[in-house]
Structures are given as C-alpha cells and as structure tokens.
C-alpha positions as CSV (number, residue, x, y, z in Angstrom):
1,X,0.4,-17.4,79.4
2,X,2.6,-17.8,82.9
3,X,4.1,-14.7,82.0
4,X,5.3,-15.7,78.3
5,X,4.2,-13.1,75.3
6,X,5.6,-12.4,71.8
7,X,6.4,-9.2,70.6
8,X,7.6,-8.3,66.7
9,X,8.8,-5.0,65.8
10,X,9.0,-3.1,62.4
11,X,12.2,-2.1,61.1
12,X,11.9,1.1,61.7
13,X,11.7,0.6,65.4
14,X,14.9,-0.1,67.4
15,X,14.1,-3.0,69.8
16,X,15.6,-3.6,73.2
17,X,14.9,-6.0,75.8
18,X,16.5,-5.6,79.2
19,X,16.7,-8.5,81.8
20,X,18.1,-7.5,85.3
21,X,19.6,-4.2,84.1
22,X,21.3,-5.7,81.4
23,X,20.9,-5.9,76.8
24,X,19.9,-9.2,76.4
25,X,18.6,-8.3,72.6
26,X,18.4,-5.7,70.7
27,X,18.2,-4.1,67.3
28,X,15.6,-3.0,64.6
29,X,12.6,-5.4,62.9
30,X,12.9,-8.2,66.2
31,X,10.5,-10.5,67.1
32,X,11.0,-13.2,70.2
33,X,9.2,-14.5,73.2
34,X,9.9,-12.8,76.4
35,X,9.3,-13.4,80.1
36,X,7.4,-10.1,81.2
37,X,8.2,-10.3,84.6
38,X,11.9,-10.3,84.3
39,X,11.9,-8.1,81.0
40,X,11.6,-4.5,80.4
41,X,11.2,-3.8,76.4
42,X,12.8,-0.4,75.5
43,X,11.5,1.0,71.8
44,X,13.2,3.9,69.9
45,X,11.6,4.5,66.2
46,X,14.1,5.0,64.1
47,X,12.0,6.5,60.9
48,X,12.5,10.3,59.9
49,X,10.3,12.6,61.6
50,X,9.4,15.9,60.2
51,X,8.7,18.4,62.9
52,X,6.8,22.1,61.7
53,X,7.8,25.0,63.3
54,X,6.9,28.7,63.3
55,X,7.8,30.9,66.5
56,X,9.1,34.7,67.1
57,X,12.2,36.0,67.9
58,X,13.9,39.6,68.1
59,X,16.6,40.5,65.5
60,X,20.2,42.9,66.7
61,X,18.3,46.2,65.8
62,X,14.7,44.7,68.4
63,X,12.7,44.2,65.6
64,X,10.4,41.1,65.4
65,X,10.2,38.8,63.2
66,X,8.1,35.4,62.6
67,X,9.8,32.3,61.5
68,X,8.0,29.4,59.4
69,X,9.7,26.5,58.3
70,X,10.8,22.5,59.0
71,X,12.9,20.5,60.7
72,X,13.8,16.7,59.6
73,X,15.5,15.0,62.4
74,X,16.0,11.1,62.9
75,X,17.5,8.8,66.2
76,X,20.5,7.9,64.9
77,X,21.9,6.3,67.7
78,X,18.9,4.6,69.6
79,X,21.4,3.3,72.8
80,X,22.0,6.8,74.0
81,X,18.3,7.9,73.5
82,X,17.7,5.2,75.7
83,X,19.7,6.1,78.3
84,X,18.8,9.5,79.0
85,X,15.0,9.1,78.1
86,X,12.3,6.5,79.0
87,X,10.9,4.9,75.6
88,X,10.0,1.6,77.5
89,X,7.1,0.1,76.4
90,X,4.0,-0.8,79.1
91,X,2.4,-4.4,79.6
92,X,-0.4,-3.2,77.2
93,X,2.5,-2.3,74.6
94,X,2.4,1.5,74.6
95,X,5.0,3.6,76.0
96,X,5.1,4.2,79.8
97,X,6.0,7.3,80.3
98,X,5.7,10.7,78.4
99,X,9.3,11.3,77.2
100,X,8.7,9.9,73.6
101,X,5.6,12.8,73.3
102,X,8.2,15.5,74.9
103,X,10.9,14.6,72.6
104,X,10.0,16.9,69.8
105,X,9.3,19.7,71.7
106,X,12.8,19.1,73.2
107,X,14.0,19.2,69.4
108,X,12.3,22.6,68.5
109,X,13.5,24.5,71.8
110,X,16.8,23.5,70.3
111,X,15.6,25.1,67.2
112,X,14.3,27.6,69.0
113,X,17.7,28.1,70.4
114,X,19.6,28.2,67.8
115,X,18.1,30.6,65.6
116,X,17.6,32.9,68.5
117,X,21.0,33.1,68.9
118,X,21.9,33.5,65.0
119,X,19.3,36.8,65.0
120,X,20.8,38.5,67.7
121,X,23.8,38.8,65.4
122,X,21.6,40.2,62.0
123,X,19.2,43.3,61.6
124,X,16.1,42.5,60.2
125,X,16.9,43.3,56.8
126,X,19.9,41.0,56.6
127,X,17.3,38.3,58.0
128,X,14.8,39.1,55.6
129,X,17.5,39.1,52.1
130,X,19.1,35.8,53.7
131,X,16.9,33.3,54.7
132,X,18.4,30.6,52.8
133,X,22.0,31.3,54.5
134,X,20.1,31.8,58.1
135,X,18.9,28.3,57.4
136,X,22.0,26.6,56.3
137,X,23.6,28.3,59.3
138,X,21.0,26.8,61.0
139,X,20.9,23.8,60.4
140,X,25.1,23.4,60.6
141,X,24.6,24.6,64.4
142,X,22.2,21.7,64.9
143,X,24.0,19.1,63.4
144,X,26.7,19.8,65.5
145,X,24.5,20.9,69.2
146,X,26.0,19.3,71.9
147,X,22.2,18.5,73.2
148,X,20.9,16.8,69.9
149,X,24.0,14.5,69.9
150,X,23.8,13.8,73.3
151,X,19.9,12.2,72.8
152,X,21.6,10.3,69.7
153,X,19.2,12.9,66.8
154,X,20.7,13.0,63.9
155,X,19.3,16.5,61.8
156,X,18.3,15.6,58.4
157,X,17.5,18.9,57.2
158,X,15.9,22.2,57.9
159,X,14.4,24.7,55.5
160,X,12.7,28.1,56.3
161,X,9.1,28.3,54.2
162,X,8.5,31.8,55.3
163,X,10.6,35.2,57.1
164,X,7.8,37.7,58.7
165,X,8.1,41.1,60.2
166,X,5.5,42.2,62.0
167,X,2.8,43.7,59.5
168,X,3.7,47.6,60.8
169,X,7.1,46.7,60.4
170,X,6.2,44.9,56.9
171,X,4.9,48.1,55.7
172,X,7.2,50.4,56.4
173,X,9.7,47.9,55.2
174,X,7.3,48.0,51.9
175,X,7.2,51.6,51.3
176,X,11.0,52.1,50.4
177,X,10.3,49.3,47.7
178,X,6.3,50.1,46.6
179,X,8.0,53.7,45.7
180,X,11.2,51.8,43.9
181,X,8.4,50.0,42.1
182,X,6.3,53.1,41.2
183,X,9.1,54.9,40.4
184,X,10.0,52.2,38.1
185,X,6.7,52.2,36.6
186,X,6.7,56.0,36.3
187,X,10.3,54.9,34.3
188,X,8.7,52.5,32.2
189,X,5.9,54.7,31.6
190,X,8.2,58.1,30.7
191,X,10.3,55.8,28.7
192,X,7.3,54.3,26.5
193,X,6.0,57.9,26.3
194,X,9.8,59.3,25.1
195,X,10.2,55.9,22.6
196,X,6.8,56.8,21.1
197,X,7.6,60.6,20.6
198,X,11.3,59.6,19.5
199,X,9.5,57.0,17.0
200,X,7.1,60.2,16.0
201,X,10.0,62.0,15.7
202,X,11.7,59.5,13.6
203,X,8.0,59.0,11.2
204,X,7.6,62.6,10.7
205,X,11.7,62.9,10.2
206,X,11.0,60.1,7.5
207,X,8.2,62.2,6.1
208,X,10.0,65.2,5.7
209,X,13.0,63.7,4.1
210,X,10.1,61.9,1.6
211,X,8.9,65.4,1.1
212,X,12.2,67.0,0.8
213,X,13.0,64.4,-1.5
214,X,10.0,64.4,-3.5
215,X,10.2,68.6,-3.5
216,X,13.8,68.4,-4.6
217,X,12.8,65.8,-7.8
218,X,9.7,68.3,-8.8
219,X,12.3,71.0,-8.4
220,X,15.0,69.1,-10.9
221,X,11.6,68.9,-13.0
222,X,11.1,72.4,-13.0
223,X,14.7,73.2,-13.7
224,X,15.1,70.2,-16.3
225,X,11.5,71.8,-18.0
226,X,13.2,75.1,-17.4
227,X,16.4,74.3,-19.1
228,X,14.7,72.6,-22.4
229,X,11.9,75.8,-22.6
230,X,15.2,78.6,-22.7
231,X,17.1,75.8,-24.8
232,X,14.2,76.1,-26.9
233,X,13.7,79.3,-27.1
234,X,16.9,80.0,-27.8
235,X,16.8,77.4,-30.5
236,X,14.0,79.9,-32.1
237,X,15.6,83.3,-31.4
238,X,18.4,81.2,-33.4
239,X,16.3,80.7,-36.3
240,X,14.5,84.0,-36.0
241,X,18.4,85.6,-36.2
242,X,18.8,83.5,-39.3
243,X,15.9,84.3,-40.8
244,X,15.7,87.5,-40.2
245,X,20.1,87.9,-41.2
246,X,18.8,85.6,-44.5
247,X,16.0,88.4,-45.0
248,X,18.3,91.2,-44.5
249,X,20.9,89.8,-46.5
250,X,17.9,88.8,-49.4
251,X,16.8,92.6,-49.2
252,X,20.5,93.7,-49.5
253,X,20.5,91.5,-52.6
254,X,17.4,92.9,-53.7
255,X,18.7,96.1,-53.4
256,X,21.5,95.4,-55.0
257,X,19.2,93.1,-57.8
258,X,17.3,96.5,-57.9
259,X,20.4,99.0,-58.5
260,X,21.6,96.9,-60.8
261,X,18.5,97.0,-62.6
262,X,18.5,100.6,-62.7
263,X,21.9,101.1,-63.9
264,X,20.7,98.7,-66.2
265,X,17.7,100.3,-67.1
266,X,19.7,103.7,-67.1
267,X,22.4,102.4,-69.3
268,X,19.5,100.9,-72.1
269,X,17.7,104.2,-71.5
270,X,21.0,106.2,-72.6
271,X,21.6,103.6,-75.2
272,X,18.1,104.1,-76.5
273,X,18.5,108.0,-76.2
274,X,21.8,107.9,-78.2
275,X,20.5,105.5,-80.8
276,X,17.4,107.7,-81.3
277,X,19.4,110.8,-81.1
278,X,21.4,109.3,-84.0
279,X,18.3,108.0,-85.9
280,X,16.9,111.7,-85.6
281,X,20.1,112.7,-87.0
282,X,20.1,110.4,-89.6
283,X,16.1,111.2,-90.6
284,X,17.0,114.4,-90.4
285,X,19.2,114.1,-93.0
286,X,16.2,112.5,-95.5
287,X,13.3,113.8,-97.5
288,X,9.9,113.3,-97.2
289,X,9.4,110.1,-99.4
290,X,12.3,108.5,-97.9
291,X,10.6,108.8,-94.3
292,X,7.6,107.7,-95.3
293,X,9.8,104.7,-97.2
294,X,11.1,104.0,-93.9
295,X,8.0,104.4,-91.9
296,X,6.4,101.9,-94.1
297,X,8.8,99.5,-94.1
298,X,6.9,97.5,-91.2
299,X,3.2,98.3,-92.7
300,X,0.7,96.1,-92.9
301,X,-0.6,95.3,-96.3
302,X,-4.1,97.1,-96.2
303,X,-1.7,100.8,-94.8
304,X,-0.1,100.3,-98.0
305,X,-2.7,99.8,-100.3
306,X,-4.1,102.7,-98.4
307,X,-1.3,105.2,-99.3
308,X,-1.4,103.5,-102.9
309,X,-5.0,104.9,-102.9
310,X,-3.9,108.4,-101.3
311,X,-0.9,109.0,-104.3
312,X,-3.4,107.6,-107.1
313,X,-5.6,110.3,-105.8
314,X,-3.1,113.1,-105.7
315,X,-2.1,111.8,-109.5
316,X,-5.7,111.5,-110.5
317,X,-5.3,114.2,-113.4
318,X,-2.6,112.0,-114.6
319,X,-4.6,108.8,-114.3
320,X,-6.7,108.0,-117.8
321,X,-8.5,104.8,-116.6
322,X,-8.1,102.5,-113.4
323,X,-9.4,98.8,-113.4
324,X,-10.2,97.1,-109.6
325,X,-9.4,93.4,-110.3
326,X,-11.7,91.0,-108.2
327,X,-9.1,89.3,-106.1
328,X,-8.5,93.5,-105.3
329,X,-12.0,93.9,-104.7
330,X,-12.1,90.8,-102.4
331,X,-8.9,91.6,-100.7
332,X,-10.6,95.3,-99.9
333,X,-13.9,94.1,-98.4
334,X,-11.8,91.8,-96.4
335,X,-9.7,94.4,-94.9
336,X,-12.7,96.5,-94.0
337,X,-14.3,93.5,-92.0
C-alpha cells in the first residue's frame, strides 16, 4: 500500500536493503517494512550447496579419463557476492536477473579448471591409484582460487565418487591385472594341488612308517619266537646229552656190573671146580659103603627104607623070619601114593 511492503527472510539468507546506493540494513533472518520505490533488496543464501559433477579431461600421457564426484561450497562472505553479481530480488520477490542460476556453473568451470590443470601433471595410472590425493589436491587449489574468494565461496569439501578411463583404455588397463589375477588363481590352484599331494605324501609317509613299524614288531615276534624255539631246543639237545651221557655211563656200569659178575661167576666156578676136585679126591680115597653113607646122608626117608629093603634082600639067606609092623605097612602105602 503507497509503496510500503514487508519482507522476512530465513536465516539462511543474507538480507540487504539498498536506499540510494547505500546499506541501509542488512544481515541474515531480517524482516522490516520497506519503501519499494526507493529500495533495492539484494538476497545471497547463505546455506551449503552441494554441486555434482562428472566431466572429461586428458591426463600428461593424452589418455582420457572421466571424473565423477562433488563439490560442497557455501557464500561465505555475502558483501562481495553482491558486488560482483546481481542477486537482487524483483517486485514479485524472485531474483532479477540470472546470475544466482549461473553461479554454480561458474563454481564447476573452476572445478573444471583446476583438475584440468592437476592431470596435465599425472599419467593415467597415477590418476587412477590416487584419487583420494587428486582430490585433496583438489580441493586445497579451490580453497585457495583467487576466483572463488573473489565471489566470497567458501569450499566446504570435494570428494571424487568415481575415476574412468575410457572403456578401450579400461580394458587394456584390465588385461595386465585379469592375467595377475589368473595367474594368481593358477597359484592358488597349483598350490592347493601341491598341499594336497604334499599332505598325500605325508598320509602315505605315515602309513609306511605304521607299516614299517608294525613289520619291525612281527619281525621282533619272529626273532623273540625264534630265540625261545632254539632256546628250547637246545634246552632238549641238553637233556637228550644227559640222557644219553647218563645211558652211556649206566651201560659202562652195566658193563662193568656185568664183568664183575663174570669174574665173579668165574671165581665161584674155580672155587666150585677146586672144591669138587678136592671132594673127588677125598671120595676117591673111600669105599663103596662109605659113598653110599655119604650119598645118603640127605635121603629122604622112603630112599632109605628102599636100600634097607635092597641089603635085606642081598642078606636074605641070612634072614630066618621078617615081621612088617603096621605103622611100617602104613608108612609104605603112604610113600607109594
């Protein structure tokens, strides 16, 4: 109304109101009353702003290469953005001109910049093993560009998501490392092969000590068994020896038992001989009554009655009478049973 309006700003907005060239207020989160005719509002956002990015450049050895990453950037110092770009605001209360829409693009050629001129100093493969120092280099150069500070930006931060050759380039680059990686698996594969034959090796070396072992016991079984059969036997041929020297010594004994015997024998024979010699002598010597005297000396009663009976017989002319007494009688019928 008449020219008055009201305008309230967040606090992250920078507020400024100009009045015939001059600052008559500014600063972040401002509200007031303001005659439009005489008042130009100027209006710098003073949040973080995080601008994507991916673009190509050329390394030192021409090869190309894609970059992908972020950039977080805020207006620091709102006065000089103001200066040397148009952020006023418009009766309807949008900006006037296009500078605020420009401004990022402005921020990413200086990106654009700067890592251009940090690749012209690497080879590809340098860029590709150090992306994280290409990006602190980065953002190091921006914080101190000349052309950020002079629009008042402050760089937050910047990080690279993503370093890509091109996908020729990317392949040849790959091949070096895919045959690394399949020589390493023909490695890993060789040396699974040679740990299983070395642990076949070590089993079957493990078996034949077990058989060795086990071969060497039933060998000490056999030789122990061995031992104890010729211990044995020679425990018999012992005996046998003994026997046999107690037989031969028995039959020397017997021998000498039997020689004895017959010197012995031969000495009783000669006794004999001589005491019959001398008994033939002496009967020789003796008539015939008096060897029959002797030879009857061990007769039995029924031989002498008998050669009573033969001299009665030879004296029978001598003989008147001869009585046989009963007992006689009886004594004679006995003897002839």
């Amino acid at each position: 109304m008449f020219g008055f309006q009201y305008i309230k700003s967040s606090p992250s907005h920078y507020l400024m109101q100009f009045r015939d060239g001059r600052v008559v207020r500014e600063g972040s989160g401002l509200s007031f009353f303001y005659f439009a005719p005489r008042s130009t509002l100027v209006q710098v956002p003073l949040s973080v702003v995080d601008l994507p990015f991916m673009f190509e450049e050329t390394t030192r050895d021409f090869q190309a290469v894609t970059l992908q990453g972020g950039l977080s950037y805020r207006i620091a110092r709102p006065a000089e953005l103001a200066e040397r770009l148009d952020f006023s605001l418009s009766a309807q209360g949008d900006y006037a001109a296009e500078d605020p829409e420009r401004l990022p693009s402005r921020v990413l050629n200086a990106v654009k910049a700067q890592f251009r001129a940090l690749l012209q100093g690497m080879d590809l493969a340098a860029v590709l093993q150090e992306g994280e120092t290409l990006a602190r280099a980065a953002h190091e150069a921006l914080s101190a560009s000349s052309t950020l500070r002079a629009l008042g930006i402050e760089v937050v931060g910047l990080g690279l998501l993503a370093i890509k050759p091109t996908p020729d380039t990317a392949r040849a680059l790959e091949a070096p490392a895919r045959e690394r990686i399949l020589q390493l698996a023909d490695d890993a594969t060789y040396l699974r092969r040679q740990a299983a034959i070395e642990q076949e090796q070590r089993i079957r070396e493990s078996e034949l000590r077990s058989e060795l072992v086990v071969e060497q016991k039933q060998r000490e079984v056999r030789e122990t068994k061995a031992e104890s059969e010729r211990v044995l036997l020679e425990r018999r041929q012992q005996l046998q020896q003994q026997e046999l020297a107690g037989k031969v010594a028995l039959e020397k004994q017997n021998a000498e038992l039997v020689r004895q015997r017959a010197e012995n024998t031969k000495c009783e024979a000669e006794a004999k001989a001589y005491a019959t010699d001398r008994l033939v002598a002496a009967l020789g010597t003796l008539d015939a009554r008096s060897l029959q005297a002797l030879t009857l000396g061990d007769a039995s009663p029924e031989t002498l009655l008998a050669l009573g009976f033969q001299q009665l017989a030879e004296n029978a002319a001598k003989i008147g009478e001869f009585n046989f007494s009963p007992d006689l009688l009886r004594q004679l019928a006995h003897a002839r049973e």
